[in-house]
C-alpha positions in Angstrom: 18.6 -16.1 -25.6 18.5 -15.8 -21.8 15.4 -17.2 -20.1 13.0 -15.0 -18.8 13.0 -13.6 -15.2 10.8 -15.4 -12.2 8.7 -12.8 -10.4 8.0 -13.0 -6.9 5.6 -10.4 -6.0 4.9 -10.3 -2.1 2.4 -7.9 -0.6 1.3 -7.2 3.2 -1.9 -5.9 4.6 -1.5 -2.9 6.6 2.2 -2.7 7.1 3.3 0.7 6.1 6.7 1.5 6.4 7.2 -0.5 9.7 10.5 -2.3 9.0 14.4 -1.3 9.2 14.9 -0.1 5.9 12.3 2.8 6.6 14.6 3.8 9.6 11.9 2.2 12.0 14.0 0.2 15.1 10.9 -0.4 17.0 11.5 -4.5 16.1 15.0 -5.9 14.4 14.1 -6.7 11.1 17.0 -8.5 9.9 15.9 -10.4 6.7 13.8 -6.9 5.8 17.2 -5.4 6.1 19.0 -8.1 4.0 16.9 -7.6 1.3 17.3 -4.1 1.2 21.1 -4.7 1.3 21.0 -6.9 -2.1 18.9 -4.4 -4.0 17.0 -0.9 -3.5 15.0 0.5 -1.1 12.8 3.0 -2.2 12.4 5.5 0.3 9.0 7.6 -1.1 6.6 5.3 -2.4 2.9 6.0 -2.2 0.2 4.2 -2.4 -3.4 5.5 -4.5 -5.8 4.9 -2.0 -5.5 3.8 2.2 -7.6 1.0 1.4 -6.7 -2.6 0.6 -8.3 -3.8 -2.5 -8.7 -0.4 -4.3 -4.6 0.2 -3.3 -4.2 -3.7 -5.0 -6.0 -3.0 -7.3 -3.6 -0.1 -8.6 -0.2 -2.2 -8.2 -2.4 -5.1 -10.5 -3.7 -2.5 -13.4 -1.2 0.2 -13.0 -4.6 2.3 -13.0 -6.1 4.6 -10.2 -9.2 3.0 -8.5 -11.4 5.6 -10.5 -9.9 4.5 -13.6 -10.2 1.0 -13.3 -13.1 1.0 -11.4 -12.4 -1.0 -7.9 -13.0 2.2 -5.4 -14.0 0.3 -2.6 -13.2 -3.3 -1.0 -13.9 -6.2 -3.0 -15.8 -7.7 -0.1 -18.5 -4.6 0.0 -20.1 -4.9 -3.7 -16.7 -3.8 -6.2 -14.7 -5.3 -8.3 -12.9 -5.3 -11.5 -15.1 -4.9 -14.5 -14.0 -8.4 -16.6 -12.1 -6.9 -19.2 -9.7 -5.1 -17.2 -6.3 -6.7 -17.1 -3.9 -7.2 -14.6 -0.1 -8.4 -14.3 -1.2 -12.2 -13.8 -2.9 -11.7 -17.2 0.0 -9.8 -18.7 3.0 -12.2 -17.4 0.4 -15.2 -18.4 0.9 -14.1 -22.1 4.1 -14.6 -22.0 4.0 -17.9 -21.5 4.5 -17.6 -17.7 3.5 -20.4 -15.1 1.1 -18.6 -12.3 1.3 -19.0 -9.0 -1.5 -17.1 -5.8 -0.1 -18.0 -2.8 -2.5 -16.8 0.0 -5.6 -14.6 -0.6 -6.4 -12.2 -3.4 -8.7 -9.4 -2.9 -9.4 -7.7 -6.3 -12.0 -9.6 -8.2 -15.2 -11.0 -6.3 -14.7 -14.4 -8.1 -10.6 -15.8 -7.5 -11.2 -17.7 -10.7 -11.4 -15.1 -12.7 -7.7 -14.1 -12.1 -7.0 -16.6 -14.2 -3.7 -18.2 -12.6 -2.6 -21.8 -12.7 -1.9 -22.7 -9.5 -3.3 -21.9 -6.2 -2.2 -22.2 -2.2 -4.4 -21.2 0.4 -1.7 -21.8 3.1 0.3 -18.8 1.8 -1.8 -16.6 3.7 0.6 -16.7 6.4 3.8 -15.3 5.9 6.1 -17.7 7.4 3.8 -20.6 5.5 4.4 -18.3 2.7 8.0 -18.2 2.8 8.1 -21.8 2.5 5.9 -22.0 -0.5 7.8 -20.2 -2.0 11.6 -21.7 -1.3 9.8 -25.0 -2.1 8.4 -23.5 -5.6 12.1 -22.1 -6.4 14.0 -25.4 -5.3 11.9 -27.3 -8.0 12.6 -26.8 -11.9 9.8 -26.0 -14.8 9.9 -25.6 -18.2 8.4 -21.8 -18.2 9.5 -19.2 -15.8 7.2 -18.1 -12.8 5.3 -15.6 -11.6 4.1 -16.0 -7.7 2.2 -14.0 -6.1 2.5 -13.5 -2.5 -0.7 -11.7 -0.4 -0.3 -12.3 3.4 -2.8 -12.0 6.1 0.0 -9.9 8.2 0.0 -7.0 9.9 -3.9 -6.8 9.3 -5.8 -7.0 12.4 -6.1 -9.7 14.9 -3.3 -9.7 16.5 -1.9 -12.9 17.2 -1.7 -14.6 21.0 1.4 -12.4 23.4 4.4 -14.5 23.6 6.5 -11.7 25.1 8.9 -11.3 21.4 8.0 -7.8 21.9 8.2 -5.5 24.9 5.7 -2.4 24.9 7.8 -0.7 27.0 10.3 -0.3 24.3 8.5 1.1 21.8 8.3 4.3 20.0 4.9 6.4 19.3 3.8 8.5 16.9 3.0 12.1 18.3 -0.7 11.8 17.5 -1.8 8.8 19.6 -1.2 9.3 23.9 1.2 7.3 25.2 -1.0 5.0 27.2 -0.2 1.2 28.3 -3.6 0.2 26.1 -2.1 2.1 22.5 1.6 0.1 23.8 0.1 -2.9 24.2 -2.1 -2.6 21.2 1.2 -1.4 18.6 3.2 -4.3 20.4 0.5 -7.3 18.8 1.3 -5.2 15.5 5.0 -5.9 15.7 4.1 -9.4 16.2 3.0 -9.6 13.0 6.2 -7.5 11.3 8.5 -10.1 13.1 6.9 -13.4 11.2 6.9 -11.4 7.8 10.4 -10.7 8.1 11.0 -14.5 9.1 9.0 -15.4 6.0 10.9 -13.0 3.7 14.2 -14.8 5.4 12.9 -17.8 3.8 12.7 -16.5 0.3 15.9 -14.8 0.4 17.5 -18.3 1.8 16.3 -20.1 -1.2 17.5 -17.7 -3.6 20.8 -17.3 -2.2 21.4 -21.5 -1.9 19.9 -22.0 -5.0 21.9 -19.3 -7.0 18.8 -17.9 -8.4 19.2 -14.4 -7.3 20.2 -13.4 -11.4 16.9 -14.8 -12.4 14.6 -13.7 -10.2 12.8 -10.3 -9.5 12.0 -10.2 -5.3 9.4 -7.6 -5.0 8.3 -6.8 -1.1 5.8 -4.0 -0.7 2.7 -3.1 1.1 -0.8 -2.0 0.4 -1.0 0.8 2.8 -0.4 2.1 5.6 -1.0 0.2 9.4 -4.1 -0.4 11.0 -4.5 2.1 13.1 -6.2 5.6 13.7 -4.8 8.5 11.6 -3.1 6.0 9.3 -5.1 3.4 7.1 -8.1 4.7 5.4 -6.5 8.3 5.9 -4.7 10.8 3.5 -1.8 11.6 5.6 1.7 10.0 4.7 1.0 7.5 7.6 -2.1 6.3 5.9 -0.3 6.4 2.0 3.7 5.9 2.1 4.3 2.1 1.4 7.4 -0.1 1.9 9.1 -1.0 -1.6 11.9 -3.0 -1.6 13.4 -5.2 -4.7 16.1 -7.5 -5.4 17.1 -8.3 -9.2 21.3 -9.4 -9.0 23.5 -7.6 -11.6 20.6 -5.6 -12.3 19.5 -4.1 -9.6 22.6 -2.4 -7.7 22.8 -3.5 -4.2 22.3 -1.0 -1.3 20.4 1.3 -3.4 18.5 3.9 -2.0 15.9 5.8 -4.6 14.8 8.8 -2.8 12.6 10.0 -6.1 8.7 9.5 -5.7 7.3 6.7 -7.4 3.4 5.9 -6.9 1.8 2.3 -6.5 0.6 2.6 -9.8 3.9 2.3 -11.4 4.6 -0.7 -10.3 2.9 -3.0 -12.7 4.1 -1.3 -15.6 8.0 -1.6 -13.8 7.6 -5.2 -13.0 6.7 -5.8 -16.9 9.5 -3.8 -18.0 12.4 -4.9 -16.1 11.3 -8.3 -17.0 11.6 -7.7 -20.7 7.5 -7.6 -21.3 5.7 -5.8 -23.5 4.2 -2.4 -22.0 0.3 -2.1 -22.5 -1.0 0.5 -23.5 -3.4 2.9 -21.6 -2.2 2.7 -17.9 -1.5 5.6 -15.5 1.5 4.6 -14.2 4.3 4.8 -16.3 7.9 2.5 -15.6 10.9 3.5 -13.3 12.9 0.5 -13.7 15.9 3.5 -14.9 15.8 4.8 -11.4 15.8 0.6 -9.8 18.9 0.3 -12.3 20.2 3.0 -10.3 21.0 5.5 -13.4 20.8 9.2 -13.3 18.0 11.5 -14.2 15.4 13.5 -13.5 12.8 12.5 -10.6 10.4 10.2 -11.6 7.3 12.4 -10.5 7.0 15.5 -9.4 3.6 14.8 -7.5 2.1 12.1 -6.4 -2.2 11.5 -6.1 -4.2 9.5 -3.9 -7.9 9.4 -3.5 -10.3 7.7 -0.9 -13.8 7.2 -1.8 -15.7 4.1 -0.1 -14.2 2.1 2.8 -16.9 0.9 5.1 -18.7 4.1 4.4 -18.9 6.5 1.9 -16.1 9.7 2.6 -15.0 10.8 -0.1 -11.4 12.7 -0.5 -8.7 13.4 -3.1 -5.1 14.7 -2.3 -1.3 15.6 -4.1 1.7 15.3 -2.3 5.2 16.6 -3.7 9.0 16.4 -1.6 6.8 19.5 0.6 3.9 19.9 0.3 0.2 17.6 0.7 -2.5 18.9 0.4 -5.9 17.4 1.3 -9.9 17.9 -0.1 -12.2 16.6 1.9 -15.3 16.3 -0.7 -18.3 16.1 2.1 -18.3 17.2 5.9 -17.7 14.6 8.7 -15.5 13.6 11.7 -12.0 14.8 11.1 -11.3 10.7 11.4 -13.8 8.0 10.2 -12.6 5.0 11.3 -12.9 1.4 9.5 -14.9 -1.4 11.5 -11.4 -2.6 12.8 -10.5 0.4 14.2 -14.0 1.3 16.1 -13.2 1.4 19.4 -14.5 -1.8 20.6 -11.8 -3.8 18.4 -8.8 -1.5 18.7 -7.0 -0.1 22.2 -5.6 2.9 20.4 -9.2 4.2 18.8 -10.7 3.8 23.0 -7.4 5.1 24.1 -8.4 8.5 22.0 -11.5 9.2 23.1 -13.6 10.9 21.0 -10.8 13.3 19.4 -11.1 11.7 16.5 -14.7 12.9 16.0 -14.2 16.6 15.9 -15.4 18.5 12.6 -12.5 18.0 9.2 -11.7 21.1 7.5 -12.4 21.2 4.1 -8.9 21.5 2.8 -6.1 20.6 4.4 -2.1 22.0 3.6 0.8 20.5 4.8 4.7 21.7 4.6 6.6 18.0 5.3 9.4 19.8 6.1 8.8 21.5 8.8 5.4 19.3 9.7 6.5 15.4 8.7 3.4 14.3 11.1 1.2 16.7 8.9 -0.1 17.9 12.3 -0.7 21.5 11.9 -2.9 22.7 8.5 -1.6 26.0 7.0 -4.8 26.0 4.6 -5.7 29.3 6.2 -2.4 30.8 5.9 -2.2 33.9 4.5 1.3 34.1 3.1 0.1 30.5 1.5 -2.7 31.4 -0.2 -0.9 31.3 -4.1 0.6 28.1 -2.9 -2.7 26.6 -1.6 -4.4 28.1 -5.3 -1.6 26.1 -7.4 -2.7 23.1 -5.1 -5.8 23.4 -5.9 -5.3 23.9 -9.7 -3.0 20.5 -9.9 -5.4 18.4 -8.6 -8.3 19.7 -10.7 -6.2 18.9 -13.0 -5.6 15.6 -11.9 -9.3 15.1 -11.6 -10.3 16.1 -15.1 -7.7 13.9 -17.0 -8.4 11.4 -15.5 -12.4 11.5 -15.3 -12.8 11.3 -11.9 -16.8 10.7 -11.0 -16.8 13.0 -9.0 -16.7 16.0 -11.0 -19.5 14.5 -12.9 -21.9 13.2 -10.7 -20.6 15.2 -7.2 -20.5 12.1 -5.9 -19.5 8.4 -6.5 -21.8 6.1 -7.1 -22.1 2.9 -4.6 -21.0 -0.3 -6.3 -23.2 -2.3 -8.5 -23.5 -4.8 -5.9 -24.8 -2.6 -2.9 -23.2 -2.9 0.0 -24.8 -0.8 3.3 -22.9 0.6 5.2 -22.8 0.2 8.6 -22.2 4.4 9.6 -21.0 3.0 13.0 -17.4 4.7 11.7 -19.3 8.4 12.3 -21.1 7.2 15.5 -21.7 10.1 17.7 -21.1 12.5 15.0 -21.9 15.8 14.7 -21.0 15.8 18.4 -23.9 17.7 20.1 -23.5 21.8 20.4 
């Protein structure tokens, strides 16, 4: 009987898609690449939520944040109610040795993950990296699972030692070009560069040590990067994720899955292609056909996401198929509420805006990604789209219902247990005055 696969499940804070296998040049990203090269790249994943431990908490359960009940950050009152499972408890019944390296931000109490071993240090990526190698360079007598959660790209940025020129970067069309938002995305880059030198480090111990046939490599991302219109927001540059995985003989290499997959599947995935039992009663549901590279049908036809508490309560829900997103913004407010680390006073790009970002949000909010990628220009008033906006409408309902959302019963969700105020400061100055 073969021994059971290692795991190695690596997440970032607030990296997005900003790497080469996303088609983004604005830093070489060579071991980023060279992982994509030995396995799959999948090109559309999204994550449930912009927000990092309600997002983690999805990849851990396989269940949306109102399912499994961590809707907000861990460090603002939530948390996982004590009998809900995750992937350390799953692989741990298998008879799996457990490994945190870094920090963990799903449970108020680190403990109560319940794994073996842990390693502050691995908060750093490059630290990380060599954890890691020195974890798969030793032997045990039950395979591993280690988990990876690094600081990077989460804001601060570290000290400018000139690896990356502002000058030679390329912005979004939503922020001005200004030598503040430059100078701000280049101390972002800084921290892609030392995850891709701590991936190199993984990918160097599997290669020297031949264990590339035993070992699941899992890179992906919480959400999207910390900036204005992207984390905490519903647009693509707040929800698609970086998903990359490496399994040799298994996993064909230079595969590109262009299918949508959702964050939430990914617990249920890592279990499978590992040979573990499935639990029951998650919402995401396996795609380790489409990682194996065999034909079929998309996985999903739509994805959801949902945003309820960040700093502050603003609640929203959206869907998102190849075309179309479409947004419901559940109580008025600034058409941007921006997270303490984006407030003006900590990030160049949010004082480099002004106060654009403060202007009244719609209350629904279309999208066609084919013709609007930046989802710059809302076509919910559209005439001509008015059945396409009603079947919108109807899916998420849907969406909503099945899957009990708060929301429809209370008309709002309710703060967490342990209350947490607020600081508002995300919606100073609005209503703007007239």
């Amino acid at each position: 009987m073969p021994r059971p696969l290692n795991v190695i499940l690596w997440t970032c804070h607030d990296m997005g898609t900003a790497c080469g296998p996303y088609g983004d040049r604005n830093v070489p990203t060579p071991n980023l690449d060279r992982l994509a090269a030995a396995g799959a790249t999948f090109a559309n994943n999204f994550c449930t939520t912009p927000l990092c431990s309600p997002s983690r908490g999805s990849i851990q359960t396989g269940c949306y944040p109102h399912v499994n009940g961590l809707i907000g950050l861990v460090n603002q009152g939530w948390d996982l109610p004590p009998e809900q499972r995750c992937l350390v408890n799953y692989v741990a019944d298998a008879g799996y040795e457990t490994h945190l390296l870094g920090f963990q931000h799903i449970r108020a109490e680190r403990e109560s993950l319940g794994f073996d071993h842990f390693d502050p240090a691995g908060t750093r990526a490059e630290v990380a990296g060599e954890r890691v190698a020195t974890l798969l360079a030793t032997t045990a007598d039950r395979p591993r699972y280690i988990e990876v959660n690094t600081a990077e790209a989460h804001r601060r940025w570290s000290d400018d030692d000139g690896s990356v020129d502002p000058d030679d970067l390329t912005l979004p069309p939503y922020w001005p070009d200004t030598a503040e938002v430059r100078a701000d995305l280049a101390g972002f880059y800084r921290h892609v560069l030392a995850v891709d030198r701590g991936v190199g480090r993984v990918l160097d111990a599997l290669d020297q040590g031949g264990r590339g046939a035993e070992t699941l490599f899992v890179f992906t991302v919480d959400h999207g990067i910390a900036f204005p219109r992207c984390k905490s927001t519903l647009y693509d540059s707040g929800l698609k994720t970086a998903l990359l995985m490496r399994l040799d003989h298994q996993i064909p290499a230079g595969l590109r899955v262009e299918t949508l997959l959702s964050n939430v599947d990914l617990c249920p995935t890592v279990l499978e292609l590992a040979e573990l039992p499935r639990p029951r009663g998650l919402d995401g549901r396996s795609f380790r056909r489409h990682a194996r590279g065999e034909a079929g049908a998309p996985h999903r036809q739509w994805v959801y996401a949902e945003k309820s508490w960040h700093d502050d309560y603003d609640p929203m829900r959206c869907l998102r198929s190849e075309r179309w997103k479409y947004i419901r913004n559940l109580q008025p407010g600034p058409r941007l509420t921006l997270p303490l680390d984006l407030l003006p006073e900590f990030c160049g790009t949010a004082r480099a805006m002004a106060n654009s970002y403060l202007a009244n949000r719609p209350t629904e909010e279309l999208y066609d990604l084919h013709e609007d990628p930046h989802e710059l220009h809302n076509l919910a008033a559209e005439p001509e789209l008015e059945t396409t906006l009603r079947d919108l409408r109807g899916l998420l309902d849907d969406w909503m219902s099945e899957t009990a959302d708060p929301f429809l019963e209370h008309g709002s969700v309710p703060a967490p247990a342990r209350q947490y105020q607020g600081s508002q400061r995300g919606r100073q100055w609005w209503p703007p005055a007239g």
